[in-house]
PyMOL Python script that loads the backbone (N, CA, C, O; Angstrom):
from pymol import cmd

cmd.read_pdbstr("""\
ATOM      1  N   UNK A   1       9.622  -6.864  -0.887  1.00  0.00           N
ATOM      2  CA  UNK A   1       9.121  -7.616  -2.014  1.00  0.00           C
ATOM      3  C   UNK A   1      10.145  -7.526  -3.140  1.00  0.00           C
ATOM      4  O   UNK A   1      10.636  -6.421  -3.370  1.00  0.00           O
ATOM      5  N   UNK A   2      10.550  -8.685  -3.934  1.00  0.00           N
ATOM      6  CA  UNK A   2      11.249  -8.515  -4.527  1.00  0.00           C
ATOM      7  C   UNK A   2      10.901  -7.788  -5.942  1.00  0.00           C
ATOM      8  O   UNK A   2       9.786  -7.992  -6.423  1.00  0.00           O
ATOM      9  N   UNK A   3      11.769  -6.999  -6.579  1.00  0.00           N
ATOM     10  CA  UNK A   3      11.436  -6.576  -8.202  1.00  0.00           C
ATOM     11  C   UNK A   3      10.853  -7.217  -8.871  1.00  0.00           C
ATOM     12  O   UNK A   3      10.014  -6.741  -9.636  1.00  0.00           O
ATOM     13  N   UNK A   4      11.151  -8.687  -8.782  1.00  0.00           N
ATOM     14  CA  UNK A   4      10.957  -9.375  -9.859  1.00  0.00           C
ATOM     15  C   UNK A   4       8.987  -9.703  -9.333  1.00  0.00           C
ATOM     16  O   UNK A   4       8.085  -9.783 -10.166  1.00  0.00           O
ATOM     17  N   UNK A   5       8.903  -9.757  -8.691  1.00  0.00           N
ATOM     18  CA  UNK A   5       7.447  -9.633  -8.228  1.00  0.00           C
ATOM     19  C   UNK A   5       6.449  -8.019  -8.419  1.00  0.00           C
ATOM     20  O   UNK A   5       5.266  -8.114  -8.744  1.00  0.00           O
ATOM     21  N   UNK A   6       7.021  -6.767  -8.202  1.00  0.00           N
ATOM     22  CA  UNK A   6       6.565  -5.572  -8.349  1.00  0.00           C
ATOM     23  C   UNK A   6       6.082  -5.501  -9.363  1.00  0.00           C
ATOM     24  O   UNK A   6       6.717  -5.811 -10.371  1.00  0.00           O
ATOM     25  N   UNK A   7       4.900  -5.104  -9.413  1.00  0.00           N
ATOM     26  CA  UNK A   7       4.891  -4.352 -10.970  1.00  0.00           C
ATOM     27  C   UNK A   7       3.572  -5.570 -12.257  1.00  0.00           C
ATOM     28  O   UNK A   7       2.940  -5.214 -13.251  1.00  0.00           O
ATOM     29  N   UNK A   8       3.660  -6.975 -11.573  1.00  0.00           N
ATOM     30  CA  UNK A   8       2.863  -8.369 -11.645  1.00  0.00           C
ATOM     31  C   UNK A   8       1.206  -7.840 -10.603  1.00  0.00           C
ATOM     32  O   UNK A   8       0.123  -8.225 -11.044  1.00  0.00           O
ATOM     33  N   UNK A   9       1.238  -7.208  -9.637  1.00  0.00           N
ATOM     34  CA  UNK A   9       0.404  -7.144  -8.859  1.00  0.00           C
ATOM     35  C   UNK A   9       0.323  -7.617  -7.573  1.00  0.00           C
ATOM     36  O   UNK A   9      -0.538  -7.329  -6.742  1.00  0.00           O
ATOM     37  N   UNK A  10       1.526  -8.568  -7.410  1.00  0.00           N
ATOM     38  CA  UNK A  10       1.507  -8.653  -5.924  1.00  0.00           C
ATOM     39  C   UNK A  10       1.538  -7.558  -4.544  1.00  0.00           C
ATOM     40  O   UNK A  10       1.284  -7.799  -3.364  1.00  0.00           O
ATOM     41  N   UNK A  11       2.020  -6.077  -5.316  1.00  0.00           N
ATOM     42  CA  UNK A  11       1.683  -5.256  -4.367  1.00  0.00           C
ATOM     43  C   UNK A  11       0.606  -4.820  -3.917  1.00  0.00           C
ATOM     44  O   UNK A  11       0.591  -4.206  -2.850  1.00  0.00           O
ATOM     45  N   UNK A  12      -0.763  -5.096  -4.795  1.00  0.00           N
ATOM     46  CA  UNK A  12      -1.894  -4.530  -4.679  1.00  0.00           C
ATOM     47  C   UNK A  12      -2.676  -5.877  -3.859  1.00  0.00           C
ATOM     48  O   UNK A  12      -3.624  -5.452  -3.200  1.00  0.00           O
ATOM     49  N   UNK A  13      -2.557  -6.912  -3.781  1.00  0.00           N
ATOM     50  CA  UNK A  13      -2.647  -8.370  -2.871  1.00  0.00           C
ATOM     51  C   UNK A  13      -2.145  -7.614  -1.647  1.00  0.00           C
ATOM     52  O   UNK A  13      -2.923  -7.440  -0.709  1.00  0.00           O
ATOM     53  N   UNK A  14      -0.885  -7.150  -1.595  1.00  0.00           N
ATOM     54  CA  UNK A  14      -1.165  -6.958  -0.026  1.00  0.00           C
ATOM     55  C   UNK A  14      -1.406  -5.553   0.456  1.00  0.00           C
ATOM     56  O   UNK A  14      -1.725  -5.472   1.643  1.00  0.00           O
ATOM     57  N   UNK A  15      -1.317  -4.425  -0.225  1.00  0.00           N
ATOM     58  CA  UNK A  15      -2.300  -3.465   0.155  1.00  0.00           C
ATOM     59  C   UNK A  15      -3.475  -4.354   0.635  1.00  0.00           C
ATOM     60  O   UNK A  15      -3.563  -4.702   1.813  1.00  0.00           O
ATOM     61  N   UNK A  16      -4.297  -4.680  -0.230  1.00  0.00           N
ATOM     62  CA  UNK A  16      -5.776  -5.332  -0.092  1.00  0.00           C
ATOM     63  C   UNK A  16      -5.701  -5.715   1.192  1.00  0.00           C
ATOM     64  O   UNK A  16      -6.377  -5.163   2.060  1.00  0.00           O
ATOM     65  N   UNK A  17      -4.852  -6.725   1.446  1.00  0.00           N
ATOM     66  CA  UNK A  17      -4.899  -7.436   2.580  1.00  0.00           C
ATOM     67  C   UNK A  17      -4.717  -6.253   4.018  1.00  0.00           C
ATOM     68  O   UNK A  17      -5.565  -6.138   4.903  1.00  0.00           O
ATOM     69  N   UNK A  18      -3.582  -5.572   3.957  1.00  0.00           N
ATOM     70  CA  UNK A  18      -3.454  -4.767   4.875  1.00  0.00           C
ATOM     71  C   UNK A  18      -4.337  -3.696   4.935  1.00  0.00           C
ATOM     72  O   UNK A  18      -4.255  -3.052   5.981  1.00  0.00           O
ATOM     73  N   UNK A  19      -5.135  -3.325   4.147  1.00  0.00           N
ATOM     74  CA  UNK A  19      -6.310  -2.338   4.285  1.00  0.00           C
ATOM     75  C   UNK A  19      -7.253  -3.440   4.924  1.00  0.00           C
ATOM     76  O   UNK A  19      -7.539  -3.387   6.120  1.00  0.00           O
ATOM     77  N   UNK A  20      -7.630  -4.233   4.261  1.00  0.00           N
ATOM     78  CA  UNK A  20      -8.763  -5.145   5.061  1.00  0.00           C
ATOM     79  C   UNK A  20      -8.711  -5.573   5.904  1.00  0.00           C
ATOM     80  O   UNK A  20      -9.784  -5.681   6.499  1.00  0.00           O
ATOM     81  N   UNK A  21      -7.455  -6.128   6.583  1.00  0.00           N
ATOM     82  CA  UNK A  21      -6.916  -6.074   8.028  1.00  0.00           C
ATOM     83  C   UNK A  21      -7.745  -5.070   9.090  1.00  0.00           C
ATOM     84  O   UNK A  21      -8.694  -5.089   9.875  1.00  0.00           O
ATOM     85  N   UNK A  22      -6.642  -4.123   8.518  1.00  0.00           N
ATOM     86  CA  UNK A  22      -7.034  -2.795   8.896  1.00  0.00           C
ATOM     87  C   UNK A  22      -8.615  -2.859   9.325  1.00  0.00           C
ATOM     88  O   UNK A  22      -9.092  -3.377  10.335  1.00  0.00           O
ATOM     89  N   UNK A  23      -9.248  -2.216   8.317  1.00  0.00           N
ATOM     90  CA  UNK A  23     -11.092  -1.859   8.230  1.00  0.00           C
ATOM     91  C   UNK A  23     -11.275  -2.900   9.672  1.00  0.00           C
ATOM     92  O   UNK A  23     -11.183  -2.448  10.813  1.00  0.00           O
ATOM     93  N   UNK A  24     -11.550  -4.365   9.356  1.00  0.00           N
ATOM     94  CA  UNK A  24     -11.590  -5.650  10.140  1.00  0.00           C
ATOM     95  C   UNK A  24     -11.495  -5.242  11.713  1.00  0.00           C
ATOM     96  O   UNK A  24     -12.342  -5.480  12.574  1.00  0.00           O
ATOM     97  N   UNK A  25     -10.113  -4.490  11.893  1.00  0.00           N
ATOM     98  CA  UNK A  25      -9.655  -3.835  12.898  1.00  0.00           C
ATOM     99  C   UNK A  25     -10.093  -2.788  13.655  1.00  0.00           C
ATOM    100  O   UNK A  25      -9.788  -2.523  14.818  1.00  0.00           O
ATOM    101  N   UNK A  26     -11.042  -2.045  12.700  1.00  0.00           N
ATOM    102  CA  UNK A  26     -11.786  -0.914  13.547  1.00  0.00           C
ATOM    103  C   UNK A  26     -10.345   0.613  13.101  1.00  0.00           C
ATOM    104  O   UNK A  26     -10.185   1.588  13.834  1.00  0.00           O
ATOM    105  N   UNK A  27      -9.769   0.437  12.162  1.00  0.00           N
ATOM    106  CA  UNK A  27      -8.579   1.395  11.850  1.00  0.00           C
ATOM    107  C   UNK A  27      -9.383   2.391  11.024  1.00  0.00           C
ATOM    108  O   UNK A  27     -10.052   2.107  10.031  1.00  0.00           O
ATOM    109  N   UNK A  28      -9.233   3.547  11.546  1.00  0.00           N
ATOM    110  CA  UNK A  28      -9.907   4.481  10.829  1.00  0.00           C
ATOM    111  C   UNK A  28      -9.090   5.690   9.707  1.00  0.00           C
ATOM    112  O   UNK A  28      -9.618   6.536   8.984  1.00  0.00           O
ATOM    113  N   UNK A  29      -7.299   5.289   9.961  1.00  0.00           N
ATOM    114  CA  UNK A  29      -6.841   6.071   9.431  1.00  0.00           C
ATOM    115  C   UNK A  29      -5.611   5.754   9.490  1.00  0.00           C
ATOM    116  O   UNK A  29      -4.944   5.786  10.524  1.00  0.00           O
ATOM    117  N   UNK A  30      -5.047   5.291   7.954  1.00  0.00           N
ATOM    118  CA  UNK A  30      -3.110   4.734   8.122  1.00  0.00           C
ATOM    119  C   UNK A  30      -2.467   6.038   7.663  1.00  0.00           C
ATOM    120  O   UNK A  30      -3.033   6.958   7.074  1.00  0.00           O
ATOM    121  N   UNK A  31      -0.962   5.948   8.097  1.00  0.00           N
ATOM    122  CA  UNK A  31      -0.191   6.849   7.899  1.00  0.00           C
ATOM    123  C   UNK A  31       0.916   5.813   6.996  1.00  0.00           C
ATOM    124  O   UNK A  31       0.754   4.593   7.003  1.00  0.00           O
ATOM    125  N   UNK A  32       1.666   6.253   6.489  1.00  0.00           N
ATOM    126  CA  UNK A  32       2.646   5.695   5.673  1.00  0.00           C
ATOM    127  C   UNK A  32       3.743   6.774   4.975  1.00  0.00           C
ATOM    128  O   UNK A  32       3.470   7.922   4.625  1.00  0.00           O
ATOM    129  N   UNK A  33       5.413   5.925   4.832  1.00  0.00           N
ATOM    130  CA  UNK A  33       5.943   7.283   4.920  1.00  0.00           C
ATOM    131  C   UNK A  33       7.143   6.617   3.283  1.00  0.00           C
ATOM    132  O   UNK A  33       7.656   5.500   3.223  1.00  0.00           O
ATOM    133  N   UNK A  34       7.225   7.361   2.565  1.00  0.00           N
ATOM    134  CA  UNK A  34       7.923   6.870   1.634  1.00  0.00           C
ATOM    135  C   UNK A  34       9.740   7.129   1.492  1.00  0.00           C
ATOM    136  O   UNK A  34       9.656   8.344   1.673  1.00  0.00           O
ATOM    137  N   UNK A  35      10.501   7.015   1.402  1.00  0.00           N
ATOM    138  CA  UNK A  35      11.613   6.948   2.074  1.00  0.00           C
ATOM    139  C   UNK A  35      12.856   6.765   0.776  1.00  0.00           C
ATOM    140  O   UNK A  35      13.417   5.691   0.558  1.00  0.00           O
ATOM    141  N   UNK A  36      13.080   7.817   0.140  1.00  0.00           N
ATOM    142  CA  UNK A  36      13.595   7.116  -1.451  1.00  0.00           C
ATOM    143  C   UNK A  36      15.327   6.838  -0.862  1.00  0.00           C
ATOM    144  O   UNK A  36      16.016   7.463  -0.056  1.00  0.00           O
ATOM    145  N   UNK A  37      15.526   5.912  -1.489  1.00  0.00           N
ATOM    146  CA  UNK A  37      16.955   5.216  -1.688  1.00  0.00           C
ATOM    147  C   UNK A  37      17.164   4.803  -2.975  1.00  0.00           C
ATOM    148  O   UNK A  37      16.209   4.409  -3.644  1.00  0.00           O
ATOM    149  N   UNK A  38      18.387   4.837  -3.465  1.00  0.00           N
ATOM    150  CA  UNK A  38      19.083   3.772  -4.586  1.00  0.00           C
ATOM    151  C   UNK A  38      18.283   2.968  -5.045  1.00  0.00           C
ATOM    152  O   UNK A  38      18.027   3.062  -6.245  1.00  0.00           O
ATOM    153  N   UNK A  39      17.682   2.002  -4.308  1.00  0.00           N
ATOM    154  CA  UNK A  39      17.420   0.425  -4.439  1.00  0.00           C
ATOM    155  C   UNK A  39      15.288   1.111  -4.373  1.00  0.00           C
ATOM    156  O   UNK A  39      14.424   0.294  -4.691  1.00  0.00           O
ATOM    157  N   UNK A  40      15.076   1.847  -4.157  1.00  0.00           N
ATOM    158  CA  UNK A  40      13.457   1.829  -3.897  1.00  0.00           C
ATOM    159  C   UNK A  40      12.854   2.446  -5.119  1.00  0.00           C
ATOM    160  O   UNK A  40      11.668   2.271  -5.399  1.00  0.00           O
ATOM    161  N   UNK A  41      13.665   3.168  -5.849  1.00  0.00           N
ATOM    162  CA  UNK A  41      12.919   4.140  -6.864  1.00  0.00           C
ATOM    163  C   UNK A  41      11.270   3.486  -7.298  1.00  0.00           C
ATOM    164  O   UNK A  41      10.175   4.042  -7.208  1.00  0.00           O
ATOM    165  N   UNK A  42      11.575   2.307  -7.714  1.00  0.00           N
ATOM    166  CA  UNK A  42      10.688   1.493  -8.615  1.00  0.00           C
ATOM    167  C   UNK A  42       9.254   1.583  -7.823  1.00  0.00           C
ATOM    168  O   UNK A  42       8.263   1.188  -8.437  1.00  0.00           O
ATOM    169  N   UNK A  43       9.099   2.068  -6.533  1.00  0.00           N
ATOM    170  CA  UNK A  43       7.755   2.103  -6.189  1.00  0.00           C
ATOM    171  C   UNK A  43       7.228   3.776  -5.409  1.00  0.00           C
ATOM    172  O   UNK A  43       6.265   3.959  -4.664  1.00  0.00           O
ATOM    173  N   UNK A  44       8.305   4.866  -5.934  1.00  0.00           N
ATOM    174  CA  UNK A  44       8.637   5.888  -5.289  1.00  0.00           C
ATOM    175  C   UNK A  44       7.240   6.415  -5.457  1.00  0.00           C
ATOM    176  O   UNK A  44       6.878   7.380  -4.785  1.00  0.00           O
ATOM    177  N   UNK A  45       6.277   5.717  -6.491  1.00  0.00           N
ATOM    178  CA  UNK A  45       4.436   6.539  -6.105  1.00  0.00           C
ATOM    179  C   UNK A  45       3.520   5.435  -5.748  1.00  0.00           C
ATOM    180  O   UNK A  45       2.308   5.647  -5.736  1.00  0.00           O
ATOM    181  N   UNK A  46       4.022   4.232  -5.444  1.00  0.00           N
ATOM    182  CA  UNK A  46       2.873   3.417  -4.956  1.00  0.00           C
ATOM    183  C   UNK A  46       1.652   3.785  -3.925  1.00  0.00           C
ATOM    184  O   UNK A  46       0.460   3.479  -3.953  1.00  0.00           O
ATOM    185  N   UNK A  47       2.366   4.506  -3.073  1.00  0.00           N
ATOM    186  CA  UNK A  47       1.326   4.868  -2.120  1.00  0.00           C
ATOM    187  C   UNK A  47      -0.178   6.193  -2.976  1.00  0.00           C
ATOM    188  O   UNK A  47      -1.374   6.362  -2.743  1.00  0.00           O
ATOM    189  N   UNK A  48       0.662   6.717  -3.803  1.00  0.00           N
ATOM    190  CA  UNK A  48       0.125   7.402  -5.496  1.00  0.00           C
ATOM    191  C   UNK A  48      -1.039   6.753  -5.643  1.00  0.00           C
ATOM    192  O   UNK A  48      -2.188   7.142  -5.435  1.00  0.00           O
ATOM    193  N   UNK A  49      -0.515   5.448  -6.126  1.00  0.00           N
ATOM    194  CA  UNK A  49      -1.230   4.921  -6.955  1.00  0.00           C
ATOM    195  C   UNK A  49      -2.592   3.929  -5.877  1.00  0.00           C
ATOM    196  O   UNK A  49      -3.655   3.621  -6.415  1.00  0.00           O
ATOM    197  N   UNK A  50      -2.318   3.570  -4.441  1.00  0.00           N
ATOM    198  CA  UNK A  50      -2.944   3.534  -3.627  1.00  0.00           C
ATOM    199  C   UNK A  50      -4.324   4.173  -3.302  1.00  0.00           C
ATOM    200  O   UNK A  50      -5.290   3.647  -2.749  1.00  0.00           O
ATOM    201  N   UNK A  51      -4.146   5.738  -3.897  1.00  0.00           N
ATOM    202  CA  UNK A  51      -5.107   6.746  -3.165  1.00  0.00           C
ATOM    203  C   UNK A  51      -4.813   7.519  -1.920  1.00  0.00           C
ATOM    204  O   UNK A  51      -5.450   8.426  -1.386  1.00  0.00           O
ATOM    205  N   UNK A  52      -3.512   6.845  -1.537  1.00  0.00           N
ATOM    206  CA  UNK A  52      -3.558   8.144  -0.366  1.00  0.00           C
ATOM    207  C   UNK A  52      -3.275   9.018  -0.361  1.00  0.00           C
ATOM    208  O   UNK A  52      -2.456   9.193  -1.263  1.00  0.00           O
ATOM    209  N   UNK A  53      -3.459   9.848   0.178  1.00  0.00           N
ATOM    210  CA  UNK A  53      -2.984  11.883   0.588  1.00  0.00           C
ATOM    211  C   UNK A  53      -1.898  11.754   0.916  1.00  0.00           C
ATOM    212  O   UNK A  53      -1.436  11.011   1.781  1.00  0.00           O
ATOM    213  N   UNK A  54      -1.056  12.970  -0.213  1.00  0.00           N
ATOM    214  CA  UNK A  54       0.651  13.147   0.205  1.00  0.00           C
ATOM    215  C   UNK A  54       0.086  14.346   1.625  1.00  0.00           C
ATOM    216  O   UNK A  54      -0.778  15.212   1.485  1.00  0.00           O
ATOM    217  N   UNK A  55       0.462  14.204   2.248  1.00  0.00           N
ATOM    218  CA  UNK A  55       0.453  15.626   3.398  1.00  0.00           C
ATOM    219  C   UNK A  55       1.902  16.464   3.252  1.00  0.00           C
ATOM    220  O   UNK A  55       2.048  17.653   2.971  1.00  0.00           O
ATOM    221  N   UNK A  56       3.101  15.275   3.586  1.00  0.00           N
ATOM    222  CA  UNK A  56       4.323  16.572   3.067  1.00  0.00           C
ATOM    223  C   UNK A  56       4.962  15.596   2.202  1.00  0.00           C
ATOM    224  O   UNK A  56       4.701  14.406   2.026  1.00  0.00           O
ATOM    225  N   UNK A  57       6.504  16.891   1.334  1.00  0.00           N
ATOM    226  CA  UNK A  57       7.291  15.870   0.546  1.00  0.00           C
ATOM    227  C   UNK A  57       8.456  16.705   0.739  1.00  0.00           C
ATOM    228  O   UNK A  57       8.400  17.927   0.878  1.00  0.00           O
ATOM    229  N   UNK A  58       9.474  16.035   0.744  1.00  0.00           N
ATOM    230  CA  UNK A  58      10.647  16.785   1.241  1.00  0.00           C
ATOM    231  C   UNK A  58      11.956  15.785   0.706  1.00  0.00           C
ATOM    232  O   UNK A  58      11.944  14.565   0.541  1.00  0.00           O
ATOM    233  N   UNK A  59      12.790  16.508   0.554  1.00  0.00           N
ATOM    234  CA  UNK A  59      14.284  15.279   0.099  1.00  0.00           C
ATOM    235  C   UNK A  59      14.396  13.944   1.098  1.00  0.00           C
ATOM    236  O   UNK A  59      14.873  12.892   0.671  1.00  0.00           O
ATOM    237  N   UNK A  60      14.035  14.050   2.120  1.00  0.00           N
ATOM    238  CA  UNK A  60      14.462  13.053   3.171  1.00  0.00           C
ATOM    239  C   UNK A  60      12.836  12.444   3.039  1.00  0.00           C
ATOM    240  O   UNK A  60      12.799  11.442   3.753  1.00  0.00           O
ATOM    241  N   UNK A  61      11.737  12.632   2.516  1.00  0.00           N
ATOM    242  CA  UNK A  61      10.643  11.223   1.963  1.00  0.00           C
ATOM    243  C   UNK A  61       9.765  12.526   2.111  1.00  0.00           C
ATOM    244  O   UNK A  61       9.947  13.726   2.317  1.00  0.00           O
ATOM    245  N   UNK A  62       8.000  11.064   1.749  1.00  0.00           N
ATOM    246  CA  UNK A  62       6.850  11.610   1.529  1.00  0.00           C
ATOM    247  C   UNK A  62       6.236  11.095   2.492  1.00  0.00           C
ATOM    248  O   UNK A  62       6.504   9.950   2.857  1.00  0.00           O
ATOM    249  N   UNK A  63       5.239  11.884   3.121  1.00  0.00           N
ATOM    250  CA  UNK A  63       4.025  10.969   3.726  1.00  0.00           C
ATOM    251  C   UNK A  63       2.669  11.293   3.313  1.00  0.00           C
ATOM    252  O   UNK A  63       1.970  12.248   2.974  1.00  0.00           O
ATOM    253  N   UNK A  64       2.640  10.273   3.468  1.00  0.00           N
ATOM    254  CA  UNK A  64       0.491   9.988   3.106  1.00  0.00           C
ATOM    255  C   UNK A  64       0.045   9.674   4.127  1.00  0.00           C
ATOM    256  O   UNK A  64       0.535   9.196   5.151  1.00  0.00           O
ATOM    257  N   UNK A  65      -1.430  10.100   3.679  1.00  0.00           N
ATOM    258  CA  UNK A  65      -2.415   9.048   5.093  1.00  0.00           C
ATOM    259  C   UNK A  65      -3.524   8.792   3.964  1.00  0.00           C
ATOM    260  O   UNK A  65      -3.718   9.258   2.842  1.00  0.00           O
ATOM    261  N   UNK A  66      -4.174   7.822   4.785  1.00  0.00           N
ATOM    262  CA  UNK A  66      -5.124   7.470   4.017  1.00  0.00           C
ATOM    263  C   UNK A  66      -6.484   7.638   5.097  1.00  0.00           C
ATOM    264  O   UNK A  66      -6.277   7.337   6.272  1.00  0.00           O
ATOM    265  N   UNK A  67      -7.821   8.101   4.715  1.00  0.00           N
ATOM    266  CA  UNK A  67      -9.005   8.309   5.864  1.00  0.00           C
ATOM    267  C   UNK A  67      -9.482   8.830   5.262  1.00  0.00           C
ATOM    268  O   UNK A  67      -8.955   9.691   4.557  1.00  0.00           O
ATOM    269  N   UNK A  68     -11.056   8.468   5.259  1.00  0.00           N
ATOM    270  CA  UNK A  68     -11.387   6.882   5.424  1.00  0.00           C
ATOM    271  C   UNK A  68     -10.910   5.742   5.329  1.00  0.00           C
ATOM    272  O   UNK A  68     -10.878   5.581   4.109  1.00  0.00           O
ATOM    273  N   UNK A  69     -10.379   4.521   5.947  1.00  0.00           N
ATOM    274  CA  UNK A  69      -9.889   3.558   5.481  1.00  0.00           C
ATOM    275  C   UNK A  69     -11.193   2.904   5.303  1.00  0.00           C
ATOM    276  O   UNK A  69     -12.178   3.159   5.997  1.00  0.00           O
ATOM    277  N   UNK A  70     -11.148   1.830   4.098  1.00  0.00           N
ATOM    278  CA  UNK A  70     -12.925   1.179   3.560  1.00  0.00           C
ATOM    279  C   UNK A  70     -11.624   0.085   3.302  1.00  0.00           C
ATOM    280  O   UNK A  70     -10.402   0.084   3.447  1.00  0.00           O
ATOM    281  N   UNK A  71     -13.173  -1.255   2.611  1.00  0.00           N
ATOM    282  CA  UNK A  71     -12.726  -1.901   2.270  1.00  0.00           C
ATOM    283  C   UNK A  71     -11.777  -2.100   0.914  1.00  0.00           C
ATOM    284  O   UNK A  71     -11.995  -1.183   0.122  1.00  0.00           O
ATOM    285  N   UNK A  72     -10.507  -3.312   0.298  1.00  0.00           N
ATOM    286  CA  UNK A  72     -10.014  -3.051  -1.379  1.00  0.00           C
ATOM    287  C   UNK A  72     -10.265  -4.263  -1.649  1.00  0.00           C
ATOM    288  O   UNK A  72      -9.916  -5.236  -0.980  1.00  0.00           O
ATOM    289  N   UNK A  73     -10.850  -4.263  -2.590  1.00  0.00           N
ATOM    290  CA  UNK A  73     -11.259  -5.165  -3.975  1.00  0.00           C
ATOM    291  C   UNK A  73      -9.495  -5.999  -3.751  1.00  0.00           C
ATOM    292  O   UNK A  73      -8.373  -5.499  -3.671  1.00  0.00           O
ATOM    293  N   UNK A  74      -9.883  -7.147  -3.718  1.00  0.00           N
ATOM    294  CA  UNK A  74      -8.231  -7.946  -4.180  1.00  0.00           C
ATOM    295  C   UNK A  74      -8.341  -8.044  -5.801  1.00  0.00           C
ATOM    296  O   UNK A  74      -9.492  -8.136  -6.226  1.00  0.00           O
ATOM    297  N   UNK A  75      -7.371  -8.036  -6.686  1.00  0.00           N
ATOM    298  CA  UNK A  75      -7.280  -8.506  -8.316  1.00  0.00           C
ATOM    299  C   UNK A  75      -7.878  -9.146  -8.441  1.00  0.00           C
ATOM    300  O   UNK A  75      -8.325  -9.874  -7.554  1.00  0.00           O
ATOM    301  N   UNK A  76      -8.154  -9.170  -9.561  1.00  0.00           N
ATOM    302  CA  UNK A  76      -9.382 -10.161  -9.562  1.00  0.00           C
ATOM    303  C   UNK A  76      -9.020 -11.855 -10.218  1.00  0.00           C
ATOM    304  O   UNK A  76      -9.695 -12.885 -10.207  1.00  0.00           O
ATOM    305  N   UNK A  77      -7.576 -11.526 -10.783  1.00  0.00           N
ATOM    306  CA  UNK A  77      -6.219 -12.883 -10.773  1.00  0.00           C
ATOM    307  C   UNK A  77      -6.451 -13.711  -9.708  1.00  0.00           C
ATOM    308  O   UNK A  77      -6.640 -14.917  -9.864  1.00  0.00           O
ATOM    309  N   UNK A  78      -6.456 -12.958  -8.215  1.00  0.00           N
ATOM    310  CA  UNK A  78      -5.907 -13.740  -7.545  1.00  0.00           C
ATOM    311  C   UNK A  78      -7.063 -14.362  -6.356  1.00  0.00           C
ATOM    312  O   UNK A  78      -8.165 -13.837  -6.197  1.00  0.00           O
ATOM    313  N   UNK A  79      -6.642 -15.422  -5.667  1.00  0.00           N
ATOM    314  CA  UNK A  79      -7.716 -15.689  -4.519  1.00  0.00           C
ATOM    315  C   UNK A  79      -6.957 -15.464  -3.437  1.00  0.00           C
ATOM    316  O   UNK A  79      -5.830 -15.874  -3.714  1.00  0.00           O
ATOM    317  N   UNK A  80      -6.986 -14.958  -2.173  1.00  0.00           N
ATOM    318  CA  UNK A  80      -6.882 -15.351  -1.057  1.00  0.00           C
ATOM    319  C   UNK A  80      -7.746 -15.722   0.190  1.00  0.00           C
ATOM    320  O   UNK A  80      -8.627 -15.201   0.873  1.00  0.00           O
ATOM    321  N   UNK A  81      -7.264 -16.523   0.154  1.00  0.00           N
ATOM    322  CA  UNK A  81      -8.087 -17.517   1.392  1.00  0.00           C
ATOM    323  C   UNK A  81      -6.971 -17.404   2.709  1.00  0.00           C
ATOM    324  O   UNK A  81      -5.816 -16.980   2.683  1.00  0.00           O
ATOM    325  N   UNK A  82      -7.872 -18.019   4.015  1.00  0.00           N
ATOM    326  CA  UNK A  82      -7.415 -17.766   5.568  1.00  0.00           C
ATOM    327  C   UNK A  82      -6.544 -16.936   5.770  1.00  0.00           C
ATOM    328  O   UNK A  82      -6.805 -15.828   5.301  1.00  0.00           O
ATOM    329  N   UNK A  83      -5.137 -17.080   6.544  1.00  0.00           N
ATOM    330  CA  UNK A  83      -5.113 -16.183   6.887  1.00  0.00           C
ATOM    331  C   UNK A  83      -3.559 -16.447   6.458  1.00  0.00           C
ATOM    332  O   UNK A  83      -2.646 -16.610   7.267  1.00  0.00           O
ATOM    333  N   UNK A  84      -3.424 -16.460   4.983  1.00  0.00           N
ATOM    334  CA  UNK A  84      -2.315 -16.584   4.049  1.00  0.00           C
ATOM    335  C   UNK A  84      -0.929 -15.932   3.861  1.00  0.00           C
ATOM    336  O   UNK A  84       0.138 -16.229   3.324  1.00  0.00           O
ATOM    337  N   UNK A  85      -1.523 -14.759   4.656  1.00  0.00           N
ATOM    338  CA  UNK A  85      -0.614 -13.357   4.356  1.00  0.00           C
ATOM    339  C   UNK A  85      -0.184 -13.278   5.836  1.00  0.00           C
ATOM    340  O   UNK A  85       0.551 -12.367   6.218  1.00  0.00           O
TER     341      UNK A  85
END
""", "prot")
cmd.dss("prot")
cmd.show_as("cartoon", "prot")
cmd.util.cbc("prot")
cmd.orient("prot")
């Protein structure tokens, strides 16, 4: 996603979407791994700000999980309809 989009809310559109996927899916539990570089700083706590559980953190990244996975509220800006994403 580009910068110029981060930070507007389009990241939380597709969390939403990919959690609701998810749930939809019968997924009872995501893992996700954060990975810092040069170029990533700008979202180095999104998964933070997500709700998920750091489990470890180490120079070479972080991981979370998230479980329960439930349903996320999309912004309330935005609509998405079919299957857009």
């Amino acid at each position: 996603v580009s910068c110029r989009a981060l930070g507007r809310g389009v990241e939380r559109v597709l969390w939403a979407e990919l959690v609701n996927r998810a749930t939809s899916a019968g997924v009872r539990r995501i893992h996700a791994c954060y990975l810092p570089t040069a170029k990533n700083a700008l979202v180095a706590n999104l998964y933070d700000q997500f709700g998920m559980n750091k489990l470890s953190e180490s120079n070479i990244g972080t991981h979370y999980e998230l479980e329960p996975v439930a349903p996320v509220a999309f912004p309330a800006w935005i609509t998405v309809s079919g299957n857009a994403l």
